[in-house]
C-alpha positions as CSV (number, residue, x, y, z in Angstrom):
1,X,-52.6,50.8,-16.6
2,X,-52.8,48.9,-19.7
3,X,-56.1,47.4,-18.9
4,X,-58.4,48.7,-21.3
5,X,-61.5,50.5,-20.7
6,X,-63.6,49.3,-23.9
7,X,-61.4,47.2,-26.1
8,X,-59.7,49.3,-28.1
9,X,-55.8,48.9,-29.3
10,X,-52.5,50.4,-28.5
11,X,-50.9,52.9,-31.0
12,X,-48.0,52.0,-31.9
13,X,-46.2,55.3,-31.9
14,X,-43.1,56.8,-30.3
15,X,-45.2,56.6,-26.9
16,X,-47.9,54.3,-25.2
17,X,-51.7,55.2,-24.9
18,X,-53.0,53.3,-22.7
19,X,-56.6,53.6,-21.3
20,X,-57.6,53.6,-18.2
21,X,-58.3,50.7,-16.2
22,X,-61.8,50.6,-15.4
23,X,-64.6,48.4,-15.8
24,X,-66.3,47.8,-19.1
25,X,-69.7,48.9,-18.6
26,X,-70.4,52.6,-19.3
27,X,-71.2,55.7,-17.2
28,X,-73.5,58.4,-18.4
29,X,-72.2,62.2,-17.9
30,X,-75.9,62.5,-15.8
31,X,-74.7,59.9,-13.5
32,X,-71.4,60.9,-12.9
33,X,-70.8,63.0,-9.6
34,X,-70.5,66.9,-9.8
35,X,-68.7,67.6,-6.5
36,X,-65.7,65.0,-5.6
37,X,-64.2,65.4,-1.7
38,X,-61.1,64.7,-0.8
39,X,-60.4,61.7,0.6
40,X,-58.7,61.1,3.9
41,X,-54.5,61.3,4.0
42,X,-54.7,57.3,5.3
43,X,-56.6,55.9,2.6
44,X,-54.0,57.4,-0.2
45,X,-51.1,55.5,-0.2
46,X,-47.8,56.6,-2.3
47,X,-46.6,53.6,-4.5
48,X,-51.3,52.3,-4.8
49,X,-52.8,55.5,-5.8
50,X,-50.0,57.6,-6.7
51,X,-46.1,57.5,-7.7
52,X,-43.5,60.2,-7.2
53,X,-41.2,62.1,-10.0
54,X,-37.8,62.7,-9.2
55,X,-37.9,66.1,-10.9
56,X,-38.1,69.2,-9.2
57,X,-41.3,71.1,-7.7
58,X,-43.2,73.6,-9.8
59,X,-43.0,76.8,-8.1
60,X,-46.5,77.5,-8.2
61,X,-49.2,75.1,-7.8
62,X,-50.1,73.4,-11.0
63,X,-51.7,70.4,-12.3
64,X,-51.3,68.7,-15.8
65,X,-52.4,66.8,-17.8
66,X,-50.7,65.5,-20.8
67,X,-52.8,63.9,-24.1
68,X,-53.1,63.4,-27.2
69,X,-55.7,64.0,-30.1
70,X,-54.3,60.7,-31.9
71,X,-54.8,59.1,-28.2
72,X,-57.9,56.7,-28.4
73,X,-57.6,56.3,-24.5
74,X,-57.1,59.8,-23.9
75,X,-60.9,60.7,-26.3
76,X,-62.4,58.0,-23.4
77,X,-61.1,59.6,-20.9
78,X,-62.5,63.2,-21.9
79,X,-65.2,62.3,-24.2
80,X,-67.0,59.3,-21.9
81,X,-65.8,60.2,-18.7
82,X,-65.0,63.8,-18.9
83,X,-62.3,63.5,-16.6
84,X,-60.8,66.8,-17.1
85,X,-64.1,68.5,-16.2
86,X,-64.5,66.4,-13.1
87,X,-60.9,67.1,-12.1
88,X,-60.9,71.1,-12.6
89,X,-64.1,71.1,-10.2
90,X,-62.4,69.5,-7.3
91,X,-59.1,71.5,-7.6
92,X,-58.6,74.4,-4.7
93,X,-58.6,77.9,-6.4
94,X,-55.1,78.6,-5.9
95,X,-54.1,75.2,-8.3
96,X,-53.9,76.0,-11.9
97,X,-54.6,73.3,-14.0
98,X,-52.8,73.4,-17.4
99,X,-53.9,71.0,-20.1
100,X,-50.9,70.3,-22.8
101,X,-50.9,68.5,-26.2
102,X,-48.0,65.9,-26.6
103,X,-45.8,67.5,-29.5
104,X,-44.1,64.0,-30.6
105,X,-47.1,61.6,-30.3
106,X,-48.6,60.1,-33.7
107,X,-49.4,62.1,-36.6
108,X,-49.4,65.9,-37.2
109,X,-48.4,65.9,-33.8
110,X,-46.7,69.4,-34.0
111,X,-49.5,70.7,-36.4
112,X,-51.9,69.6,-33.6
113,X,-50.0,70.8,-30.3
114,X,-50.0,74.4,-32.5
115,X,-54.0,74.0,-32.8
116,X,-54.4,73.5,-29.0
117,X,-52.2,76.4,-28.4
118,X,-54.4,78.3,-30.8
119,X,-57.4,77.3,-29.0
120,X,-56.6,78.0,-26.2
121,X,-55.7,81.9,-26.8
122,X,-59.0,82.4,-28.2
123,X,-61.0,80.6,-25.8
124,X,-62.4,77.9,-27.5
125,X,-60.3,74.8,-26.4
126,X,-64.1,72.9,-25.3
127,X,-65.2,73.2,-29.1
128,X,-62.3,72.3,-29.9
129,X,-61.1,69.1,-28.3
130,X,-64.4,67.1,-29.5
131,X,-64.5,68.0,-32.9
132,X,-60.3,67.3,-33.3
133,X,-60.8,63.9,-31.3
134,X,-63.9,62.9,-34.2
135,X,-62.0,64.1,-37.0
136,X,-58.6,62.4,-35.9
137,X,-60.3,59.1,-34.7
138,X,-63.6,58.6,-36.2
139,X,-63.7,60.6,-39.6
140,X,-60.3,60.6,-40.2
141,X,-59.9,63.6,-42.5
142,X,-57.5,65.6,-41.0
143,X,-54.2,64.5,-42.9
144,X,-52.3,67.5,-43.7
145,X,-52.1,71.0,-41.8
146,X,-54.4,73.0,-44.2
147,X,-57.1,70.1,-42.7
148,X,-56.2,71.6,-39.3
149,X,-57.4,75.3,-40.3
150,X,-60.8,73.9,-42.2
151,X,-61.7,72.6,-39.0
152,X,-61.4,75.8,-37.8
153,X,-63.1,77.4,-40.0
154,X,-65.7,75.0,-40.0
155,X,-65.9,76.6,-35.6
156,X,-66.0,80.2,-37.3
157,X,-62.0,80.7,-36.9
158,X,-61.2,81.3,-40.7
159,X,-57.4,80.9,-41.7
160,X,-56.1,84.0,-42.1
161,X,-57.5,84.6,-38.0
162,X,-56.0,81.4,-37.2
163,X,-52.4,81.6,-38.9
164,X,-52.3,85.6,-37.1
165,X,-53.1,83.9,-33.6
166,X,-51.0,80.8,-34.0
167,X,-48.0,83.3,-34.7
168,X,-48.5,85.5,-31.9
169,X,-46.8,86.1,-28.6
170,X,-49.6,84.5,-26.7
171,X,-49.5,81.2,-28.8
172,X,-45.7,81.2,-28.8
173,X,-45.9,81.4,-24.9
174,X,-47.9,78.5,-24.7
175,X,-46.3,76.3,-26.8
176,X,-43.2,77.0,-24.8
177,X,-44.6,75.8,-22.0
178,X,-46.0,73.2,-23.2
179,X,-42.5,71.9,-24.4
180,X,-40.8,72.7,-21.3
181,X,-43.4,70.8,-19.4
182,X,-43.1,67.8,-21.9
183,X,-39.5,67.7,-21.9
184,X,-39.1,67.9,-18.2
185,X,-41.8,65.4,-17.1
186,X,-41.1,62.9,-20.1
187,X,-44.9,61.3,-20.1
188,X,-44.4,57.7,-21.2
189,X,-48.0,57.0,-21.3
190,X,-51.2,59.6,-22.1
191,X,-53.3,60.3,-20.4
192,X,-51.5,61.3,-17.6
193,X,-51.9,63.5,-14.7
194,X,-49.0,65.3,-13.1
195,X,-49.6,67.3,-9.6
196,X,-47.1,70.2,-8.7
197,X,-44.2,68.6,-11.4
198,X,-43.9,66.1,-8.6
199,X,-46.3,63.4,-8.2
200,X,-48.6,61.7,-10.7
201,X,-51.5,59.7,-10.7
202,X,-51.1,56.1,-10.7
203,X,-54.7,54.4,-12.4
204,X,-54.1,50.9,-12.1
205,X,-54.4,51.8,-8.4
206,X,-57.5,53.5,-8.2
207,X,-61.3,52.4,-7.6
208,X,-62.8,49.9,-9.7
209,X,-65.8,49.0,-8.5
210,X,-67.7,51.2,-11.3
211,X,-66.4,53.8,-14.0
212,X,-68.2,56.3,-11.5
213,X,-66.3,55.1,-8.6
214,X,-63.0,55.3,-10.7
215,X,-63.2,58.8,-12.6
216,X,-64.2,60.0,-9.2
217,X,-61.3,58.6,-7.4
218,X,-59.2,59.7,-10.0
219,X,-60.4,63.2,-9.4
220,X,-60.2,62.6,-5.7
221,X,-56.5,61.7,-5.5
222,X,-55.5,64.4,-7.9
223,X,-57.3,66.8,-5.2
224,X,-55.4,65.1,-2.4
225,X,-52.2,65.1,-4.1
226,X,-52.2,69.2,-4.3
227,X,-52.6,69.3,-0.5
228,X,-48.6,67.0,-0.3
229,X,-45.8,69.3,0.3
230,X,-43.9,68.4,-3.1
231,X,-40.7,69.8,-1.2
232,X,-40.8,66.9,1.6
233,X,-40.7,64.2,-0.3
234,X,-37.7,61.6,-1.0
235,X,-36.6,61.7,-4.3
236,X,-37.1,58.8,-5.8
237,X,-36.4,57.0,-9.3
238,X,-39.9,56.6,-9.8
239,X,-41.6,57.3,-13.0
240,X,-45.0,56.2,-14.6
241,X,-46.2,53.0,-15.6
242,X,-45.4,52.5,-19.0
């Protein structure tokens, strides 16, 4: 996992964001595949393409992925491979797929977990995640929490609508289950992708012939991994690569 997809450094913060590891050369969104299938029982091996939590199953069918906006692997993974798309496409129906913001992970990174929250109550969390990965990575000019609200403003969300929403019950909701899931699962490396609060993608293991063949697998095995009883499974003292 800490092969690099472009070379781009490791933040040096209270966890590791690594990228994933793929080869160098570049995909275009046009070229990537818009239906994934899932890939036979035999050629997904626990331990290769996926590890196991020793945490208890989620009583509903989830997926989840943790990140970051101060993650410069996780802005490849969305931005350049849009792996999140890609991954919600080839879930069954009945899966949810929850997307939460680490709330102890490089700067603002309360302030920030809020504005995800936020966005995602009033339905803009796809506006969103682009312009917070520019202005965290590229621009740099979010550095206090009133820079958090100009940004939203600057999406047509003025302050006054945005400090209402991040206070209500909805936003509140969310966060709390976005600790929960962050406190139970313990990600020690972003981005991550937890199936069912019971098994998790392993990267290093995945398909590297092309950065096609890779975001596809990823998605592939994430599919797969929803179809494992997370019940009937040894618990094991495995955790993600770190």
């Amino acid at each position: 996992m800490k092969k690099t997809l472009i070379a781009i450094g490791v933040l040096a913060y209270s966890m590791s964001c690594f990228a994933e590891s793929v080869p160098a050369n570049t995909t275009s969104e046009s070229q990537q595949a818009t239906s994934v299938s899932t890939p036979a029982e035999e050629s997904i091996t626990k331990g290769i393409q996926y590890g196991v939590l020793p945490t208890s199953p989620s009583p509903d069918k989830e997926v989840v992925e943790f990140f970051s906006f101060n993650c410069p692997s996780c802005r490849v993974f969305e931005n350049d491979y849009h792996g999140a798309q890609l991954i919600a496409k080839t879930l069954p129906k009945d899966v949810n797929f929850k997307r939460y913001h680490l709330n102890n992970f490089g700067p603002l990174a309360k302030e920030l977990s809020e504005a995800w929250a936020v966005a995602n109550v009033l339905g803009i969390e796809d506006k969103v995640e682009d312009v917070f990965y520019k202005a965290m990575q590229t621009d740099k000019k979010i550095k206090t929490a009133e820079d958090i609200k100009t940004v939203f403003a600057d999406l047509g969300v003025d302050a006054q609508t945005y400090d209402k929403t991040k206070d209500s019950f909805l936003v509140k909701t969310f966060l709390s289950q976005q600790a929960d899931a962050i406190n139970e699962l313990q990600p020690g490396s972003i981005p991550l992708v937890v199936v069912n609060r019971k098994f998790f993608v392993n990267s290093s293991g995945l398909n590297k012939d092309s950065n096609e063949a890779f975001i596809n697998d990823y998605a592939k095995v994430t599919a797969f991994l929803t179809t494992l009883d997370p019940h009937n499974v040894k618990n094991e003292e495995e955790k993600p690569i770190e």
